[in-house]
N, CA, C and O atoms as a GROMACS GRO file, in nm:
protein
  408
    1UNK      N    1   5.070   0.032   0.308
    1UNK     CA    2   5.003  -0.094   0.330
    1UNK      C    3   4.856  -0.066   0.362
    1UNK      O    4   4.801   0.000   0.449
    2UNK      N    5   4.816  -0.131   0.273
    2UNK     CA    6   4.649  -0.104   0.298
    2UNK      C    7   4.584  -0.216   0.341
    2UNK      O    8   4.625  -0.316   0.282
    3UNK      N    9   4.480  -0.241   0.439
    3UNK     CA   10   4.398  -0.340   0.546
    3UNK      C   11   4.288  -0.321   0.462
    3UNK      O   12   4.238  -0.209   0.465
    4UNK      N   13   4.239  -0.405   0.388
    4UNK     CA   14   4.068  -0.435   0.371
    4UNK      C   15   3.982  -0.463   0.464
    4UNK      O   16   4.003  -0.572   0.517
    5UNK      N   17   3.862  -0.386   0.520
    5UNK     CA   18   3.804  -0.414   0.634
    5UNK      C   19   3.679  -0.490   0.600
    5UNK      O   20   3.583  -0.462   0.528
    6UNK      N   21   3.710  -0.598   0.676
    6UNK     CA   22   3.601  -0.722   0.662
    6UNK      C   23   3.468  -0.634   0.659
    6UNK      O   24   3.451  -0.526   0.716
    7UNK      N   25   3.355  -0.723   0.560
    7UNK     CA   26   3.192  -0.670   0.577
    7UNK      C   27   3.168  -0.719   0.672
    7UNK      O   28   3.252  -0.792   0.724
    8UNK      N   29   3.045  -0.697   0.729
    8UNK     CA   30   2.972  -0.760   0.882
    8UNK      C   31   2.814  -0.756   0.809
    8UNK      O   32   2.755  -0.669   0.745
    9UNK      N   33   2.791  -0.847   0.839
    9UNK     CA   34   2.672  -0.923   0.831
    9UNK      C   35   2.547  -0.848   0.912
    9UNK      O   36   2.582  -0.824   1.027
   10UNK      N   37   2.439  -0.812   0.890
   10UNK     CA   38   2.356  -0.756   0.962
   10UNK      C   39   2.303  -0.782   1.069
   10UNK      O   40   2.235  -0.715   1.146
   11UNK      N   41   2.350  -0.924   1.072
   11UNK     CA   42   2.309  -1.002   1.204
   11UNK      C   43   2.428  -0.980   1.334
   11UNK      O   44   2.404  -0.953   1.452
   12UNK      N   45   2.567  -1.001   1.266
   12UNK     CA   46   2.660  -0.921   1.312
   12UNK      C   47   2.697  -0.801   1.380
   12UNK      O   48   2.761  -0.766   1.480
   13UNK      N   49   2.630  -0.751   1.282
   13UNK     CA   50   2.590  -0.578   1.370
   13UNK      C   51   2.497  -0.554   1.472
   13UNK      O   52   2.498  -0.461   1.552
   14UNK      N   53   2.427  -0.636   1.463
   14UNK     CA   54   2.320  -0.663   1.603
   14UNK      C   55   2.379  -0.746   1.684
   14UNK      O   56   2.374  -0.700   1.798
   15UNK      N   57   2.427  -0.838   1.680
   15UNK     CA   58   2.513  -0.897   1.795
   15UNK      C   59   2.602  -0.758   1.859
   15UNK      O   60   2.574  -0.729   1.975
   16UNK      N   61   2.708  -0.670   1.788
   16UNK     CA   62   2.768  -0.581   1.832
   16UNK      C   63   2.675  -0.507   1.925
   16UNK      O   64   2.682  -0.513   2.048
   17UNK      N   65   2.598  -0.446   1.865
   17UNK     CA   66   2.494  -0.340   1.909
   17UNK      C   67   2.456  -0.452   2.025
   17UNK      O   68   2.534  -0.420   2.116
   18UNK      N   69   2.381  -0.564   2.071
   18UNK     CA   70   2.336  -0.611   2.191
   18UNK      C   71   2.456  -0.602   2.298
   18UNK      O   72   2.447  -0.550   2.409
   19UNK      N   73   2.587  -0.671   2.237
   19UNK     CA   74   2.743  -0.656   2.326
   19UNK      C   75   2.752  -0.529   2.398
   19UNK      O   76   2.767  -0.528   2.520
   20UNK      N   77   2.742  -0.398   2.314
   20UNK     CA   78   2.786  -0.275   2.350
   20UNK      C   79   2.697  -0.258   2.445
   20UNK      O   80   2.740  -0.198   2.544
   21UNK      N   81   2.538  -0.304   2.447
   21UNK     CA   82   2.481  -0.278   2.542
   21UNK      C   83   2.480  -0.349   2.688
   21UNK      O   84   2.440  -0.294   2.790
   22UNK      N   85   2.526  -0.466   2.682
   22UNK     CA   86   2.530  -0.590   2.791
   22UNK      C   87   2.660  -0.518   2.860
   22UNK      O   88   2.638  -0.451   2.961
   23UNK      N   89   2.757  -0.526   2.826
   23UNK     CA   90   2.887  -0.539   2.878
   23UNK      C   91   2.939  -0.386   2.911
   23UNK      O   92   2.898  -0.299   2.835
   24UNK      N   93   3.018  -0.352   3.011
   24UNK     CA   94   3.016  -0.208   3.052
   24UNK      C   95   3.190  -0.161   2.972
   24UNK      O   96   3.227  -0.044   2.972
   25UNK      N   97   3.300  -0.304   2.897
   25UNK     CA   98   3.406  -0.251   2.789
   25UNK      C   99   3.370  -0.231   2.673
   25UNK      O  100   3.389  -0.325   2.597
   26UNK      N  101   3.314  -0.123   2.621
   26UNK     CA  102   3.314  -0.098   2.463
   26UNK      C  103   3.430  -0.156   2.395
   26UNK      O  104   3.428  -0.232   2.298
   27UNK      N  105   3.537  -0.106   2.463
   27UNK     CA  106   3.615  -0.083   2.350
   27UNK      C  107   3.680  -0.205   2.312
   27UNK      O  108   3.754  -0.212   2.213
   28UNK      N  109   3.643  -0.345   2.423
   28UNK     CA  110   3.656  -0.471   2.388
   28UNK      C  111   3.603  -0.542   2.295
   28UNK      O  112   3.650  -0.635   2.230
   29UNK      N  113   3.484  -0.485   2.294
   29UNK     CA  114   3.412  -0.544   2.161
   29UNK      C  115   3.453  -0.485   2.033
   29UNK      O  116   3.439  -0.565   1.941
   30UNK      N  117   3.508  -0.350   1.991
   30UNK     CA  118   3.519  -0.292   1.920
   30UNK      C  119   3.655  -0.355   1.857
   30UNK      O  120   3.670  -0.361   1.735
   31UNK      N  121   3.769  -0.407   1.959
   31UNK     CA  122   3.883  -0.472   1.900
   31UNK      C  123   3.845  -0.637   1.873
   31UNK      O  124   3.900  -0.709   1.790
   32UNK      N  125   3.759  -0.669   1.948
   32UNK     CA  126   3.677  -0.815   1.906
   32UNK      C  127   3.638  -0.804   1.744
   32UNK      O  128   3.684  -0.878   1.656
   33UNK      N  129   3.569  -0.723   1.729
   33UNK     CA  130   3.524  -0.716   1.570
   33UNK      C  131   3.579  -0.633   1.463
   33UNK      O  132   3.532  -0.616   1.351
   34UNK      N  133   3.725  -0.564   1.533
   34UNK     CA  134   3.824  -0.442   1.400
   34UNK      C  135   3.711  -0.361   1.414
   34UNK      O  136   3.674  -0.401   1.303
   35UNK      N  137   3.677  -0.331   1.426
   35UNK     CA  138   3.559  -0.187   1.425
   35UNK      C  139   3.618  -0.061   1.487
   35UNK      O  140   3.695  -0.085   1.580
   36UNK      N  141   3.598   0.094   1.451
   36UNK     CA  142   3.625   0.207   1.533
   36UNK      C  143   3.490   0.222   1.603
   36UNK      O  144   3.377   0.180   1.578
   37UNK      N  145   3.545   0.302   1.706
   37UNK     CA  146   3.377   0.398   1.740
   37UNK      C  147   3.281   0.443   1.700
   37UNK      O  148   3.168   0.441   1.749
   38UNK      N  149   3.345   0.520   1.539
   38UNK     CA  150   3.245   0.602   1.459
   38UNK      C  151   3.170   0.482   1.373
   38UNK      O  152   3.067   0.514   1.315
   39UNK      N  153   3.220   0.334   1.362
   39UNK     CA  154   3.110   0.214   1.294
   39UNK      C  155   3.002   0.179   1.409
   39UNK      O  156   2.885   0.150   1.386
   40UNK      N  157   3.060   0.187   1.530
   40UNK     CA  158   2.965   0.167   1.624
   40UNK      C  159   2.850   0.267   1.640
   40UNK      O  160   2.741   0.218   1.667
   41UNK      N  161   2.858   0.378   1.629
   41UNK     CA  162   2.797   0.484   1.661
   41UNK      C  163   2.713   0.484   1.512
   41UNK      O  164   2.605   0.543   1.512
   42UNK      N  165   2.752   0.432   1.409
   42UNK     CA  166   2.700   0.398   1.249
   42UNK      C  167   2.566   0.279   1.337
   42UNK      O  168   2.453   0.301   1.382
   43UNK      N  169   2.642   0.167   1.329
   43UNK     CA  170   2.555   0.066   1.378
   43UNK      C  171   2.408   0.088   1.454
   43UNK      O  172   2.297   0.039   1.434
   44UNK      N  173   2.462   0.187   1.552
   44UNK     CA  174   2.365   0.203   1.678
   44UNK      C  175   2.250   0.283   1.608
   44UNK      O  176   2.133   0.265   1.640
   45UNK      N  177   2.276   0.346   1.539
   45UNK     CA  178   2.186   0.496   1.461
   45UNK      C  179   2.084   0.350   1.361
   45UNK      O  180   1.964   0.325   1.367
   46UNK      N  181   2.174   0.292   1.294
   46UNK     CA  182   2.068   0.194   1.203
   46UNK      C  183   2.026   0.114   1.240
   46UNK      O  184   1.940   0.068   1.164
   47UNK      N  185   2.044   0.040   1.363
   47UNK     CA  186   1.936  -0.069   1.460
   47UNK      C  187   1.826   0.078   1.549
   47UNK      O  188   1.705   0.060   1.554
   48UNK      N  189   1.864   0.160   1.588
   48UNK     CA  190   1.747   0.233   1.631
   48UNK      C  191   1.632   0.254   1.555
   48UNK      O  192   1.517   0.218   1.580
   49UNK      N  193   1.689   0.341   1.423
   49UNK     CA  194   1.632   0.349   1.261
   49UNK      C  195   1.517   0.274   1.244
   49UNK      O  196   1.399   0.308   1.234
   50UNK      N  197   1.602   0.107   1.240
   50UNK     CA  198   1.523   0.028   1.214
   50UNK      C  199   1.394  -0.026   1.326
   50UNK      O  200   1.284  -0.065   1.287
   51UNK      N  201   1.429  -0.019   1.443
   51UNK     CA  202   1.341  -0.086   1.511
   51UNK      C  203   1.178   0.032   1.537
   51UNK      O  204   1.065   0.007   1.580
   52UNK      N  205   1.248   0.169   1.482
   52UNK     CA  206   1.160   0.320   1.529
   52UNK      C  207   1.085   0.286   1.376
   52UNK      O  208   0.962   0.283   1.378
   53UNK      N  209   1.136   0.267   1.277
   53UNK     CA  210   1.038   0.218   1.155
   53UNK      C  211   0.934   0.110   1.141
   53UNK      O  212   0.830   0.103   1.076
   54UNK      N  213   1.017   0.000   1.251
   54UNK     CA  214   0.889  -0.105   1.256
   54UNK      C  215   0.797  -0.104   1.304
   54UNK      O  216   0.689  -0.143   1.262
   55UNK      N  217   0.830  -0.046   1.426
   55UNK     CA  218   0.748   0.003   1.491
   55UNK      C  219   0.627   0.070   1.419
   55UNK      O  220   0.511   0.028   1.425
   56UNK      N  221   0.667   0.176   1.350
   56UNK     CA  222   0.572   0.276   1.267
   56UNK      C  223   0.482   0.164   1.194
   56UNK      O  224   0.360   0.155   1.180
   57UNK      N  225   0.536   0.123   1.173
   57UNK     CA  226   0.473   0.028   1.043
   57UNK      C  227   0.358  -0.126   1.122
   57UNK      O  228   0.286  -0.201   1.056
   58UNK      N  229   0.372  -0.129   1.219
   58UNK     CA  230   0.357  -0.277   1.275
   58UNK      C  231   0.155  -0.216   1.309
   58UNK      O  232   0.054  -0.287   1.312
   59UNK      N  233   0.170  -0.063   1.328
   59UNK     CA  234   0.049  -0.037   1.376
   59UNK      C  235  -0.032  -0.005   1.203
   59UNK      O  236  -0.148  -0.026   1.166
   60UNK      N  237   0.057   0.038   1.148
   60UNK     CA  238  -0.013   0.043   0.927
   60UNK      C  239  -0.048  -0.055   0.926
   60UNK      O  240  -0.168  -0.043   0.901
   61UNK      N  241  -0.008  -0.232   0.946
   61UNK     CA  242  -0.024  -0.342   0.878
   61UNK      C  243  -0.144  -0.391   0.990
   61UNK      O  244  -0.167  -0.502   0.943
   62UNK      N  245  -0.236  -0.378   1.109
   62UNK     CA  246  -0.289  -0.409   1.191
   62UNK      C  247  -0.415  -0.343   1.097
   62UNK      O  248  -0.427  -0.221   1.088
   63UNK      N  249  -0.526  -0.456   1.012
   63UNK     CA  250  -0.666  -0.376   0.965
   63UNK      C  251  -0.774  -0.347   1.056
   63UNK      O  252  -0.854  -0.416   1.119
   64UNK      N  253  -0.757  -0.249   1.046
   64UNK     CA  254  -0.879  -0.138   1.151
   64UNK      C  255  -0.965  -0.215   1.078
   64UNK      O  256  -0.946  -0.287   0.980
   65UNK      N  257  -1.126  -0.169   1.186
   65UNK     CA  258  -1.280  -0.232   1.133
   65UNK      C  259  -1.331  -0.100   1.038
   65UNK      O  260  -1.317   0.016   1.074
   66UNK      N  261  -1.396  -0.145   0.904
   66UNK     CA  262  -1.467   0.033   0.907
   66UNK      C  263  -1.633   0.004   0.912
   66UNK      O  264  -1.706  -0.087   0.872
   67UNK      N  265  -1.645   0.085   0.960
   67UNK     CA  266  -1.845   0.051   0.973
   67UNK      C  267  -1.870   0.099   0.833
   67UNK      O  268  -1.797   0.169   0.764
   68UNK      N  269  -1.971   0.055   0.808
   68UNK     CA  270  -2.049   0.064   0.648
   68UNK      C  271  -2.208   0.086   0.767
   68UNK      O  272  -2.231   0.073   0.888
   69UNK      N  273  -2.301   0.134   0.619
   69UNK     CA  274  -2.412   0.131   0.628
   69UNK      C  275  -2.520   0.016   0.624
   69UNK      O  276  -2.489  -0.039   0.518
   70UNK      N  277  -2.581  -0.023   0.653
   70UNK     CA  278  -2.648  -0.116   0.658
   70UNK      C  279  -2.686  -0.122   0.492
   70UNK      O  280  -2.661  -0.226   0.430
   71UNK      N  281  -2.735  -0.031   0.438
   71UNK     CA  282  -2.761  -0.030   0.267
   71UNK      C  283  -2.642  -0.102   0.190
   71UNK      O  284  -2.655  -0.203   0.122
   72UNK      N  285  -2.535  -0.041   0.211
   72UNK     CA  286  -2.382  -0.074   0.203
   72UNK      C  287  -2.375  -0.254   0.229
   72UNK      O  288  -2.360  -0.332   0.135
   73UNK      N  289  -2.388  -0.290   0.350
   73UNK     CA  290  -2.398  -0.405   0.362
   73UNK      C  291  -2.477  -0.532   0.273
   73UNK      O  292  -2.440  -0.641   0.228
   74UNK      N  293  -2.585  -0.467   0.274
   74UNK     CA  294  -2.687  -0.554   0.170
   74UNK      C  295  -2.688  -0.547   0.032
   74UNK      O  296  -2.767  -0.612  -0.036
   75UNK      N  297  -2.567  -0.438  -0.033
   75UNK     CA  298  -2.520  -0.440  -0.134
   75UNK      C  299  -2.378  -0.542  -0.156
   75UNK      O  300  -2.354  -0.602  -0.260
   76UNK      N  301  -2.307  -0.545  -0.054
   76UNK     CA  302  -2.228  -0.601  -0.044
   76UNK      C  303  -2.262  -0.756  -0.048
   76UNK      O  304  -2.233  -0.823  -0.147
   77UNK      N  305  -2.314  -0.802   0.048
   77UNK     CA  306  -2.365  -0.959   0.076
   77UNK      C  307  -2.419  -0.977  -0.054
   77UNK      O  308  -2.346  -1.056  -0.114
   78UNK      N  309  -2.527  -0.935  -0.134
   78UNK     CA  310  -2.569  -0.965  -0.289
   78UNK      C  311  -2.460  -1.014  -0.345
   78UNK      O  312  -2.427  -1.130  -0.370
   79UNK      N  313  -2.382  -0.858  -0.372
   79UNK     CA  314  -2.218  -0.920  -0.495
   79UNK      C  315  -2.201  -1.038  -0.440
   79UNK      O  316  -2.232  -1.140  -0.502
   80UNK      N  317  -2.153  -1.040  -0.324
   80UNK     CA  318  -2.067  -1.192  -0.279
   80UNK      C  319  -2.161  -1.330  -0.325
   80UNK      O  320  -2.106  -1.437  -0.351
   81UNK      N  321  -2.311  -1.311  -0.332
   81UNK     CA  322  -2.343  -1.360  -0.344
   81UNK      C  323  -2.381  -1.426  -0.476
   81UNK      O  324  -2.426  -1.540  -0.494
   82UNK      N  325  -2.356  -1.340  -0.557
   82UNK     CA  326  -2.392  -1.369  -0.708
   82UNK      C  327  -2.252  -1.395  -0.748
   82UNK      O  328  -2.237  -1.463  -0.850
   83UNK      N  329  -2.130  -1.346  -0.674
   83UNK     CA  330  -2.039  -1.401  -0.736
   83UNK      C  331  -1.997  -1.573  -0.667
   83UNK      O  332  -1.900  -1.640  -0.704
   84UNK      N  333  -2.075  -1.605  -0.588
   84UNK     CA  334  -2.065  -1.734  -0.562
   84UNK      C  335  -2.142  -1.822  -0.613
   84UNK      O  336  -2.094  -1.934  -0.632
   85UNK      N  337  -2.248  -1.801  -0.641
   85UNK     CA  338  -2.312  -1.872  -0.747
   85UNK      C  339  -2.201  -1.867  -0.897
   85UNK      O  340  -2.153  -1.964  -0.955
   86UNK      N  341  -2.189  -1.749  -0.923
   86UNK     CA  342  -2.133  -1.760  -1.092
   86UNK      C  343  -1.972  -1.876  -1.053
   86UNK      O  344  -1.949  -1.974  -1.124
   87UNK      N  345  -1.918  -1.852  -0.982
   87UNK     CA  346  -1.807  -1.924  -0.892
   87UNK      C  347  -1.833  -2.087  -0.920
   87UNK      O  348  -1.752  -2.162  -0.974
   88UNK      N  349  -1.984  -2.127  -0.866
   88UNK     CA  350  -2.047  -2.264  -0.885
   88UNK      C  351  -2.072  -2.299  -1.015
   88UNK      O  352  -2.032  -2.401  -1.070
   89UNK      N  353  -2.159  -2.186  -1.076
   89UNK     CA  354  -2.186  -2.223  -1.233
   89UNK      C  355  -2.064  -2.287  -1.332
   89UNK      O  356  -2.058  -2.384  -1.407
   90UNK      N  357  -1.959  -2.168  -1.288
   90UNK     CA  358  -1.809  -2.242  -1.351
   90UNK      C  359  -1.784  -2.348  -1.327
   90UNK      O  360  -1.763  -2.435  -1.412
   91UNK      N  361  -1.780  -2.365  -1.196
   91UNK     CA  362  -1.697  -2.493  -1.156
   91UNK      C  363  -1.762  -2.622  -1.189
   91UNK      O  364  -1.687  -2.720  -1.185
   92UNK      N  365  -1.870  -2.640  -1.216
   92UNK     CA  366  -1.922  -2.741  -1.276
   92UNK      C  367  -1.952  -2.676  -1.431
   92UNK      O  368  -2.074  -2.691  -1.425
   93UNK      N  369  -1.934  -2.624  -1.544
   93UNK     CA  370  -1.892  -2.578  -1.609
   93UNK      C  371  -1.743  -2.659  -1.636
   93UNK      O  372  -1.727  -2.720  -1.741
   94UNK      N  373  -1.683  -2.656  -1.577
   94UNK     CA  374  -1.575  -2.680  -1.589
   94UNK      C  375  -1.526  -2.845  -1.569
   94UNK      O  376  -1.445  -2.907  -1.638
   95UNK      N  377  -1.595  -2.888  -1.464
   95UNK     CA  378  -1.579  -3.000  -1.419
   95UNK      C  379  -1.650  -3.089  -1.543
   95UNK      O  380  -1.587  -3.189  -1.577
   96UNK      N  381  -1.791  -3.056  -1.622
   96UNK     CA  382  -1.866  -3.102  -1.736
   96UNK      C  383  -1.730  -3.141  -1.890
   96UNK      O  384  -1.700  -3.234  -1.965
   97UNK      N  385  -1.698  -3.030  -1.866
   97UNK     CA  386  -1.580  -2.998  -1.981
   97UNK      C  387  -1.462  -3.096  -1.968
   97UNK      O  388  -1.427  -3.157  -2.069
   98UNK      N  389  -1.394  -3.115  -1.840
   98UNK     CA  390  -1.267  -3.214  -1.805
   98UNK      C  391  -1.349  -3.356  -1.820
   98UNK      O  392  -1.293  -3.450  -1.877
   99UNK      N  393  -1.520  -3.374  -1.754
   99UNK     CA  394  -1.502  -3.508  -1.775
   99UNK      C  395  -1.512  -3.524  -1.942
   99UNK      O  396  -1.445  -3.623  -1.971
  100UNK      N  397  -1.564  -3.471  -2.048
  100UNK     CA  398  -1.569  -3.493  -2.185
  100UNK      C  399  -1.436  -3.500  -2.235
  100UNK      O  400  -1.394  -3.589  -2.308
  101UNK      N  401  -1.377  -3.412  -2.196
  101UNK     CA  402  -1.188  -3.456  -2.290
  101UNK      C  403  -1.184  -3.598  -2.249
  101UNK      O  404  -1.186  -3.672  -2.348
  102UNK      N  405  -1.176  -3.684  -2.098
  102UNK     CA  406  -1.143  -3.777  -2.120
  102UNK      C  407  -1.173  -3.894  -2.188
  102UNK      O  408  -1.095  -3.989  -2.186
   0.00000   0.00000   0.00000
């Protein structure tokens, strides 16, 4: 006789993993959800995993400042600037063009 063991939901597994930590019966929760030890001890390794990765990552996605040169700068402000004009030229360009179709 073979038992198919229900999937658990990832959210699931974090509920477990918070239980195991709140409550001082493991092994209550473990018959609460059909689970052995060695899924728990699975669980615990991939909510650590995960939270030691976000971590890593939470300080990658935070954009540092970078200093430029002042030359750098006044090259920069130009582009932006000529591309906002050409930006304007279009858009009335464009706006000239929609009112004639109608």
């Amino acid at each position: 006789m073979t038992t198919k063991r229900r999937r658990l939901t990832a959210k699931t597994k974090f509920e477990i993993y918070i239980k195991t930590r709140d409550e001082s019966n493991v092994g209550e929760v473990l018959r609460e959800y059909g689970i052995h030890l060695s899924d728990l001890r699975e669980i615990e390794e991939l909510v650590e995993a995960g939270a030691v990765d976000r971590l890593k990552t939470k300080g990658a996605k935070s954009k540092s400042l970078e200093e430029v040169s002042f030359e750098e700068y006044q090259e920069l402000a130009k582009e932006l600037d000529r591309k906002e004009k050409a930006l304007a030229d279009l858009t009335v360009e464009y706006l000239i063009l929609k009112k004639n179709d109608k």
